[in-house]
N, CA, C and O of each residue as an XYZ file, in Angstrom:
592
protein
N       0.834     -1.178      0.000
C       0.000      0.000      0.000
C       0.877      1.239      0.000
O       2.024      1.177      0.444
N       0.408      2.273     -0.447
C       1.191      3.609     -0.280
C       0.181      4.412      0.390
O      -0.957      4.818      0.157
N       1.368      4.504      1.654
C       1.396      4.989      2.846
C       1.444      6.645      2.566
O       2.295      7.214      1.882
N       0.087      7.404      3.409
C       0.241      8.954      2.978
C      -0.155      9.817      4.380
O      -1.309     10.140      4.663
N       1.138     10.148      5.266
C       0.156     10.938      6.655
C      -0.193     12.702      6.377
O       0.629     13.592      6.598
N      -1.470     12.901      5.897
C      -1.709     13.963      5.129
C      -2.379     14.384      7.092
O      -2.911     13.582      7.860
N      -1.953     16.415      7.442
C      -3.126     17.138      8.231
C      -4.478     16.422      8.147
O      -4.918     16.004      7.076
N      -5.216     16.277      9.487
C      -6.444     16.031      9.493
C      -7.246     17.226      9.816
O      -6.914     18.029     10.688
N      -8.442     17.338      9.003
C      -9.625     18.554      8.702
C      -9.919     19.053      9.870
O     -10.069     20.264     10.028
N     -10.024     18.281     10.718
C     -10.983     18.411     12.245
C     -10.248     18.467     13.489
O     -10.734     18.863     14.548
N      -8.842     17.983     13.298
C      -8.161     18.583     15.018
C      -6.744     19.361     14.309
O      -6.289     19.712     13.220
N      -6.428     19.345     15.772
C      -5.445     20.346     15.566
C      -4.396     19.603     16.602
O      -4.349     19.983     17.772
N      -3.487     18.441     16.090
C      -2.157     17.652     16.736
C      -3.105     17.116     17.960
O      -3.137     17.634     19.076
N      -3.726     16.197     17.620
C      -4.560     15.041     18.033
C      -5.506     15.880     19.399
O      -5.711     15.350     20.491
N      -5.947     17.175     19.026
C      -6.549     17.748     19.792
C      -8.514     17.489     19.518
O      -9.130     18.502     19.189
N      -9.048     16.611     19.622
C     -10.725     16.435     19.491
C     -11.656     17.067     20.317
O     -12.821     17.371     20.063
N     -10.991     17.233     21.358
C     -11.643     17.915     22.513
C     -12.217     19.448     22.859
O     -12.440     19.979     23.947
N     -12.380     19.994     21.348
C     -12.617     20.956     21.332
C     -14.449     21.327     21.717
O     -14.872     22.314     22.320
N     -14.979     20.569     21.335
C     -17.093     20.321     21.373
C     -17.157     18.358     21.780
O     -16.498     17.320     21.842
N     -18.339     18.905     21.930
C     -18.867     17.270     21.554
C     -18.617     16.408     20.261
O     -18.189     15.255     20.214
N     -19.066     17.422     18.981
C     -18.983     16.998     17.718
C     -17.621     16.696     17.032
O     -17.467     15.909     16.099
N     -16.719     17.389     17.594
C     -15.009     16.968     17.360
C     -14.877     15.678     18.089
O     -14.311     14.682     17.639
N     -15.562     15.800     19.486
C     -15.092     14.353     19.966
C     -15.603     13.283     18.841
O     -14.849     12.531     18.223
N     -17.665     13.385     18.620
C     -17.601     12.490     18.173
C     -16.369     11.915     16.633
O     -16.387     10.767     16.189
N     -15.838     12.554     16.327
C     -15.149     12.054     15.384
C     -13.654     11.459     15.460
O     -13.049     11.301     14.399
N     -13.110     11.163     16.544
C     -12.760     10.074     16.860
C     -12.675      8.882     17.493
O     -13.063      8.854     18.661
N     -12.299      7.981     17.046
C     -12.542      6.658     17.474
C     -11.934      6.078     18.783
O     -12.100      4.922     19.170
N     -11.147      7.119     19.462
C     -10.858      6.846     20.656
C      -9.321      5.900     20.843
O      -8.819      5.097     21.629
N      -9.045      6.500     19.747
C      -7.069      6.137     19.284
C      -6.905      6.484     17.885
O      -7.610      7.197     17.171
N      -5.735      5.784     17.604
C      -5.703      6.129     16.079
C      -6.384      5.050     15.040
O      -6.961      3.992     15.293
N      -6.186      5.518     14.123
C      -6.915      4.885     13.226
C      -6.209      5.361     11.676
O      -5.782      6.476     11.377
N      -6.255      3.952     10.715
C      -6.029      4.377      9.361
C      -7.126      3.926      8.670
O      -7.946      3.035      8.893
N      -6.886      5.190      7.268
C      -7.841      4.988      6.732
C      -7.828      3.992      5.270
O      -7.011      4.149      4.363
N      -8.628      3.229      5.276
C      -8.330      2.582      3.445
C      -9.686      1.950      2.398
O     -10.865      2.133      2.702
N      -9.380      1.423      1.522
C     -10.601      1.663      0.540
C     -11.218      0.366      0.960
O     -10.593     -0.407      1.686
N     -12.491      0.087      0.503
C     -13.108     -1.520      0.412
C     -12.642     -2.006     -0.521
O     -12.853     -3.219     -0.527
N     -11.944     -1.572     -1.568
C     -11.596     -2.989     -2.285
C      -9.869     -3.218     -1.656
O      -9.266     -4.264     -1.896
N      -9.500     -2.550     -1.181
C      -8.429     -3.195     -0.409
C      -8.644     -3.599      0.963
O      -7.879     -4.332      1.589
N      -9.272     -3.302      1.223
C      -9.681     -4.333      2.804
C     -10.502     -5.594      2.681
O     -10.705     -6.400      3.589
N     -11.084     -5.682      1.062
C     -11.696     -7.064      1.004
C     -10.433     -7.884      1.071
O     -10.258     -8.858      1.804
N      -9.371     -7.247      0.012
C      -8.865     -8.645     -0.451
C      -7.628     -9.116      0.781
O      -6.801    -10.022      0.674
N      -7.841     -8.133      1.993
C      -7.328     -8.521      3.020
C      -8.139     -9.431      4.694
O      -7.669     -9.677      5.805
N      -9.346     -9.649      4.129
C     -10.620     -9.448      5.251
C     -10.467     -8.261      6.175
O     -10.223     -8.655      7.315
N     -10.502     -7.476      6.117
C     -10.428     -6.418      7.290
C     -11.732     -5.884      7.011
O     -12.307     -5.968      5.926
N     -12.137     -5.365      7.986
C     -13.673     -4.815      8.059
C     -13.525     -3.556      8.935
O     -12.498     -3.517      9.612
N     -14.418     -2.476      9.038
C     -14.545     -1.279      9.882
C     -14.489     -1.804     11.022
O     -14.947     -2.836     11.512
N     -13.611     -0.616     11.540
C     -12.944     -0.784     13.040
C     -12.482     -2.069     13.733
O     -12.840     -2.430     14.854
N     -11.505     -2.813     12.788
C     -10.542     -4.411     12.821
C      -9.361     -3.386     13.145
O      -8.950     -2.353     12.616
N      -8.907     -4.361     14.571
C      -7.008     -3.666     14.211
C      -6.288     -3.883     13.185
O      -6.713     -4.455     12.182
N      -5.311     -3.520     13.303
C      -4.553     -3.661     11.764
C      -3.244     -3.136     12.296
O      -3.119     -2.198     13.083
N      -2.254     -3.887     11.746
C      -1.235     -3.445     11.822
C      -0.363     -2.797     10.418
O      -0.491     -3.295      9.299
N       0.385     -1.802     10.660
C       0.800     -1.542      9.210
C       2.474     -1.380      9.736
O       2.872     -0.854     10.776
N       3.375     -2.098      8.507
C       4.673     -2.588      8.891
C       5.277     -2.409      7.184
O       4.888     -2.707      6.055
N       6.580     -1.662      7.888
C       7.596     -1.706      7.005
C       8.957     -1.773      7.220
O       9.290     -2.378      8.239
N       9.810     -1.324      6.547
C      11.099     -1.526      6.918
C      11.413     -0.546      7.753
O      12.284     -0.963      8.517
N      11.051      0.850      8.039
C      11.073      1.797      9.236
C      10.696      1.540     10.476
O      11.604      1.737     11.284
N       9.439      1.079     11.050
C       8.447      0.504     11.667
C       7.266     -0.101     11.401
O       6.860     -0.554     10.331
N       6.613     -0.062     12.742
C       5.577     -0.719     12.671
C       4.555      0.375     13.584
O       4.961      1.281     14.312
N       2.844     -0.070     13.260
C       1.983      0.773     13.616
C       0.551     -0.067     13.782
O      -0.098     -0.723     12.967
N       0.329      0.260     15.284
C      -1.287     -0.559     15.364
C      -2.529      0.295     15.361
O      -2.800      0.959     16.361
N      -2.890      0.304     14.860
C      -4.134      1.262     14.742
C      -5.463      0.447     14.427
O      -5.339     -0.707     14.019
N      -7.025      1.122     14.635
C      -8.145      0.763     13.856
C      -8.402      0.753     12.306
O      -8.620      1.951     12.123
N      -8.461      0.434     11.650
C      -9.103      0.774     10.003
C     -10.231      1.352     10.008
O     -10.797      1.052     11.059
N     -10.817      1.984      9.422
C     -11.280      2.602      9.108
C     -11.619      2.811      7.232
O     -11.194      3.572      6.363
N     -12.725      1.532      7.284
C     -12.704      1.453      5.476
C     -13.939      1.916      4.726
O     -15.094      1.495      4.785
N     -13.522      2.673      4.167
C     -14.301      3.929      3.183
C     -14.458      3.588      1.811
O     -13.864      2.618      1.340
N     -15.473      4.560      0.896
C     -15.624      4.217     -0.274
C     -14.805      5.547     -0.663
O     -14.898      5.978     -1.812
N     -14.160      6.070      0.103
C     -14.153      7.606     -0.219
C     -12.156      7.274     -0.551
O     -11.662      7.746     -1.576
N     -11.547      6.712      0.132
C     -10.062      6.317     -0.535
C      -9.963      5.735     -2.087
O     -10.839      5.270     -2.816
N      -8.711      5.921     -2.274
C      -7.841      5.345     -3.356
C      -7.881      4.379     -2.922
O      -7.726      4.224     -1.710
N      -8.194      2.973     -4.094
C      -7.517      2.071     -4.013
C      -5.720      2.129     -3.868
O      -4.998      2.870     -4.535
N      -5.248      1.124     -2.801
C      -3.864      1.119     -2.792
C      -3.467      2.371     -2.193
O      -2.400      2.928     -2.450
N      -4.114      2.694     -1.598
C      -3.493      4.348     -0.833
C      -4.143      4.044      0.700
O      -5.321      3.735      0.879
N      -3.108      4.200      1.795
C      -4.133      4.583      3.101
C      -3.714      5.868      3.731
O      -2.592      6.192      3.340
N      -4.225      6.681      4.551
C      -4.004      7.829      5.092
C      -3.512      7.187      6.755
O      -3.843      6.130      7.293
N      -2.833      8.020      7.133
C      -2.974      8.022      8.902
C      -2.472      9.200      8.909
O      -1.360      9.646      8.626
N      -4.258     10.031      9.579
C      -3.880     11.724      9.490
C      -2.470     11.797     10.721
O      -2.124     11.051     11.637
N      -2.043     12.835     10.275
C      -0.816     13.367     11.135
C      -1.331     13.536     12.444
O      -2.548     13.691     12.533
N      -0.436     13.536     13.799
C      -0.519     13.373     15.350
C      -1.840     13.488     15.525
O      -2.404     14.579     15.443
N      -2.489     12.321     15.794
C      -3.751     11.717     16.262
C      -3.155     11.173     18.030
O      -1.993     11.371     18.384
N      -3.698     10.821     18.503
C      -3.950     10.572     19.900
C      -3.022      9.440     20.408
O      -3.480      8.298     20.424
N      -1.923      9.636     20.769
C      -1.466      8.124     21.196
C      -1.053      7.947     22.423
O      -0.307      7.098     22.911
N      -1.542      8.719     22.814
C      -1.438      8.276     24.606
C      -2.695      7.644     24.774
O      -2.832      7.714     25.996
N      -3.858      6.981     24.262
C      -4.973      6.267     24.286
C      -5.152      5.278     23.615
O      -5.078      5.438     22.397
N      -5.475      3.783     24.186
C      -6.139      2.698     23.136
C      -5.056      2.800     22.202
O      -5.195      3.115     21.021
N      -3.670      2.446     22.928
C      -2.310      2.125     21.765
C      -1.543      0.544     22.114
O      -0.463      0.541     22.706
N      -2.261     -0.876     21.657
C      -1.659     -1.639     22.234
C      -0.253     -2.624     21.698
O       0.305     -2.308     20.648
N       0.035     -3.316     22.168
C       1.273     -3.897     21.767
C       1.511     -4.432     20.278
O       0.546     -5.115     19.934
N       2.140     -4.371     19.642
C       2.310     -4.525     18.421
C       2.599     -6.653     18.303
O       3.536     -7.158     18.920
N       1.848     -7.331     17.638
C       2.377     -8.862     17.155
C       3.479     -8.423     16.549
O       4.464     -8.942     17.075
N       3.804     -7.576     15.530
C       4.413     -7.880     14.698
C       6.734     -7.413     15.547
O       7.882     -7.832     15.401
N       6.144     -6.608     16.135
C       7.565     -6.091     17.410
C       7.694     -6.090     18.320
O       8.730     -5.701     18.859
N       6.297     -6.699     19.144
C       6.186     -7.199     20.249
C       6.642     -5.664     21.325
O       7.354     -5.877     22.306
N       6.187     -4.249     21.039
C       6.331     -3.307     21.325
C       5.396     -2.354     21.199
O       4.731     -2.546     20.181
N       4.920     -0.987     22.075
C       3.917     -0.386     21.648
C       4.126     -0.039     20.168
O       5.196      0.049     19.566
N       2.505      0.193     19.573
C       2.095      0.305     18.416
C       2.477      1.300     17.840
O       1.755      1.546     16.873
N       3.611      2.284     18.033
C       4.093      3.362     16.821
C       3.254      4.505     16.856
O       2.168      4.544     17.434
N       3.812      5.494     16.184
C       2.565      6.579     15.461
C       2.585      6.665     13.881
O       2.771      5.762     13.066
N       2.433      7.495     13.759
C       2.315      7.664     12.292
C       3.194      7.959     11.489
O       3.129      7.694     10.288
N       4.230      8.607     12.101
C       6.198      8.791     11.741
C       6.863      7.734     11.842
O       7.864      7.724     11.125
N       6.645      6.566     12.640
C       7.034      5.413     12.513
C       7.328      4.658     11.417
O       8.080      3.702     11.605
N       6.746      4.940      9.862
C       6.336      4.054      9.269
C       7.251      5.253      7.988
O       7.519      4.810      6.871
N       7.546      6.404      8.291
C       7.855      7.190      7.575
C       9.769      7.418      7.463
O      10.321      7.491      8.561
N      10.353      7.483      6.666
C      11.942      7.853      6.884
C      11.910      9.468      6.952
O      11.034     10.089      6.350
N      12.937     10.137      7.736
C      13.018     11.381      7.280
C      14.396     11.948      6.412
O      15.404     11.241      6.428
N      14.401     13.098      5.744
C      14.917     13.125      4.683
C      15.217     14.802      5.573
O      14.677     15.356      6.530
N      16.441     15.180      4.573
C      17.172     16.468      4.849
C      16.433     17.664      4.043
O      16.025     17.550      2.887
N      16.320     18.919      4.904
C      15.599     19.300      3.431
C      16.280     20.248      3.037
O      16.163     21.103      3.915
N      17.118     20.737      2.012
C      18.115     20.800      1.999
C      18.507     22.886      2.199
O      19.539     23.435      2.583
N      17.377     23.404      1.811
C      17.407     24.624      2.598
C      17.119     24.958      3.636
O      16.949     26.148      3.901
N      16.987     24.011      4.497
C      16.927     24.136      5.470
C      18.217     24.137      6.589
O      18.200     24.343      7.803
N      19.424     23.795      5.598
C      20.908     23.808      5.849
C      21.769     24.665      6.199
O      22.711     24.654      6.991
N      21.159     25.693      5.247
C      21.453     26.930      5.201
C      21.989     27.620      6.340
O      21.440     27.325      7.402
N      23.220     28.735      6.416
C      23.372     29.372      7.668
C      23.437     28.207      9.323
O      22.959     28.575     10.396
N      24.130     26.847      9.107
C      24.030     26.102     10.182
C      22.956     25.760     10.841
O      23.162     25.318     11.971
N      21.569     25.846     10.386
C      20.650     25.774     11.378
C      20.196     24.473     11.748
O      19.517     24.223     12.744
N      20.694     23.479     10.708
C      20.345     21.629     11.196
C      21.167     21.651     12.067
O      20.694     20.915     12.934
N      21.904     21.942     12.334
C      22.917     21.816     13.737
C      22.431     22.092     14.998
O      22.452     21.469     16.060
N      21.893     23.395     14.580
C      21.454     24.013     16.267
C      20.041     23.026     16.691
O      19.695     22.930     17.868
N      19.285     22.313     15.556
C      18.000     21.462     16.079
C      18.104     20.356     16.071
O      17.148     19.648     16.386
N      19.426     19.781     15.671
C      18.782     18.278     15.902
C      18.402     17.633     16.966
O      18.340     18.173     18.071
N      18.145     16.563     16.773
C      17.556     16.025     17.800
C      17.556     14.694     17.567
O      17.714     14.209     16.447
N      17.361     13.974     18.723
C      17.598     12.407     18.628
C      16.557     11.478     17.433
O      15.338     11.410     17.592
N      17.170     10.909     16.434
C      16.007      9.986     15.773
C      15.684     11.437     14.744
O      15.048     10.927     13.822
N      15.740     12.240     14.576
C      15.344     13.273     13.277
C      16.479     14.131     13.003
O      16.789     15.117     13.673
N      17.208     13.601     11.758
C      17.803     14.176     11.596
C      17.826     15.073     10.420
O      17.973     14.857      9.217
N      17.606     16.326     11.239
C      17.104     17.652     10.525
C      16.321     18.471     10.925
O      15.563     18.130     11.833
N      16.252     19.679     10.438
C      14.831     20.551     11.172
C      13.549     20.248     10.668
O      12.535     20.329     11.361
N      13.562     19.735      8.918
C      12.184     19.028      8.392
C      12.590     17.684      7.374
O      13.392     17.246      6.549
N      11.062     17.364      8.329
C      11.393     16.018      7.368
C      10.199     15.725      6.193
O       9.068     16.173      6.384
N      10.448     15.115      5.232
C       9.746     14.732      4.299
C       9.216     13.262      4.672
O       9.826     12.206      4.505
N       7.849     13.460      5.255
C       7.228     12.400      5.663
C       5.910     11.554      5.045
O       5.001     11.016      5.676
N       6.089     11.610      3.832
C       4.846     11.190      2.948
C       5.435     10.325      1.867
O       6.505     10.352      1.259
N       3.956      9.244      1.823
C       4.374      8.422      0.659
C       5.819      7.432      1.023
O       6.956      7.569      0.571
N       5.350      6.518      1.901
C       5.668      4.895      2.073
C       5.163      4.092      1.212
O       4.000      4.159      0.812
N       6.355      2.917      0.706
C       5.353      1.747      0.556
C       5.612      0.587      2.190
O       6.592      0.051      2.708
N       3.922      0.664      2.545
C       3.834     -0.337      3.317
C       2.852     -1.488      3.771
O       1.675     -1.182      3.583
N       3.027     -2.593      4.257
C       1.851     -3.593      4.342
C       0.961     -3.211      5.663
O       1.284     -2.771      6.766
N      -0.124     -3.518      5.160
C      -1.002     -3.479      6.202
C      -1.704     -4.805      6.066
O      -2.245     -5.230      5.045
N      -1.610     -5.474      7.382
C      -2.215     -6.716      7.809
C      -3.205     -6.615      8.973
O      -3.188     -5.587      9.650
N      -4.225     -7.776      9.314
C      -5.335     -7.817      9.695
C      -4.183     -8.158     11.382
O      -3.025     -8.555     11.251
N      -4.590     -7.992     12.297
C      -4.014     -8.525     13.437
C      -5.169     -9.211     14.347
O      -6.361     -9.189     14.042
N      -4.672     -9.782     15.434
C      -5.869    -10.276     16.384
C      -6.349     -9.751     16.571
O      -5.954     -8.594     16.429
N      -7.386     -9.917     16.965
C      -8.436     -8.573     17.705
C      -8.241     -8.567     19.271
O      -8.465     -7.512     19.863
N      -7.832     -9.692     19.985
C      -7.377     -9.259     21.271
C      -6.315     -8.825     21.613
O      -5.481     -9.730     21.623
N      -5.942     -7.941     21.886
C      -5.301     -6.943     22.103
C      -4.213     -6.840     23.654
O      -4.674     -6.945     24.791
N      -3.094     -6.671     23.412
C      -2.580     -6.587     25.033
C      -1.735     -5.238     25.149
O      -0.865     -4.958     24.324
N      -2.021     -4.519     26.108
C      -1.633     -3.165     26.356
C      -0.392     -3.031     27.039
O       0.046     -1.913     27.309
């Protein structure tokens, strides 16, 4: 699948808590999103965990399957909630990731300029921005019981 963590419409860095009606729109962790004809030919059904794994990491989330995706494309909007309903990963036997997990980051290269990757780095990102879109990665059906 190609992996895309695009801004989500409705929070603001996994903030829902703004009304009632923001709450209702999440599912009470994270969640990715993908089409029905790619969740048939995987059995996955609305709100099945799922794990999605690549050579960067790994990521447990809900699905969330729409008529409204690309085939072969899933979303996991950018910083959604993961201090909630985040459980151990089968596949690393470790909590379930976020959504950068699954992403490499890349230098950007004016951003070089005048020393300033120096003064920010920071552990695990190396750089002040990273280019975080567009993985290829698998997404598989996982157990449904879950251990935290």
């Amino acid at each position: 699948m190609r992996y895309l963590t695009p801004h989500n419409k409705w929070s603001i860095h996994s903030e829902y808590q703004d009304n009632l009606f923001m709450l209702s729109l999440s599912r009470g962790g994270q969640s990715i999103w993908m089409s029905e004809a790619d969740a048939d030919k995987v059995g996955i059904e609305d709100n099945d965990w799922i794990e999605a794994v690549n050579r960067n990491g790994v990521v447990v989330a809900r699905a969330i399957v729409s008529h409204r995706m690309p085939q072969g494309t899933v979303y996991m909007h950018h910083a959604q909630d993961r201090l909630i309903d985040v459980p151990l990963s089968e596949t690393s036997g470790r909590r379930g990731g976020i959504h950068n997990s699954l992403t490499r980051l890349l230098i950007k290269p004016s951003h070089l300029i005048g020393g300033y990757a120096q003064l920010s780095w920071a552990f695990n990102y190396i750089g002040p921005t990273g280019n975080q879109r567009d993985e290829v990665t698998v997404i598989r059906k996982r157990s449904q019981e879950v251990t935290y």
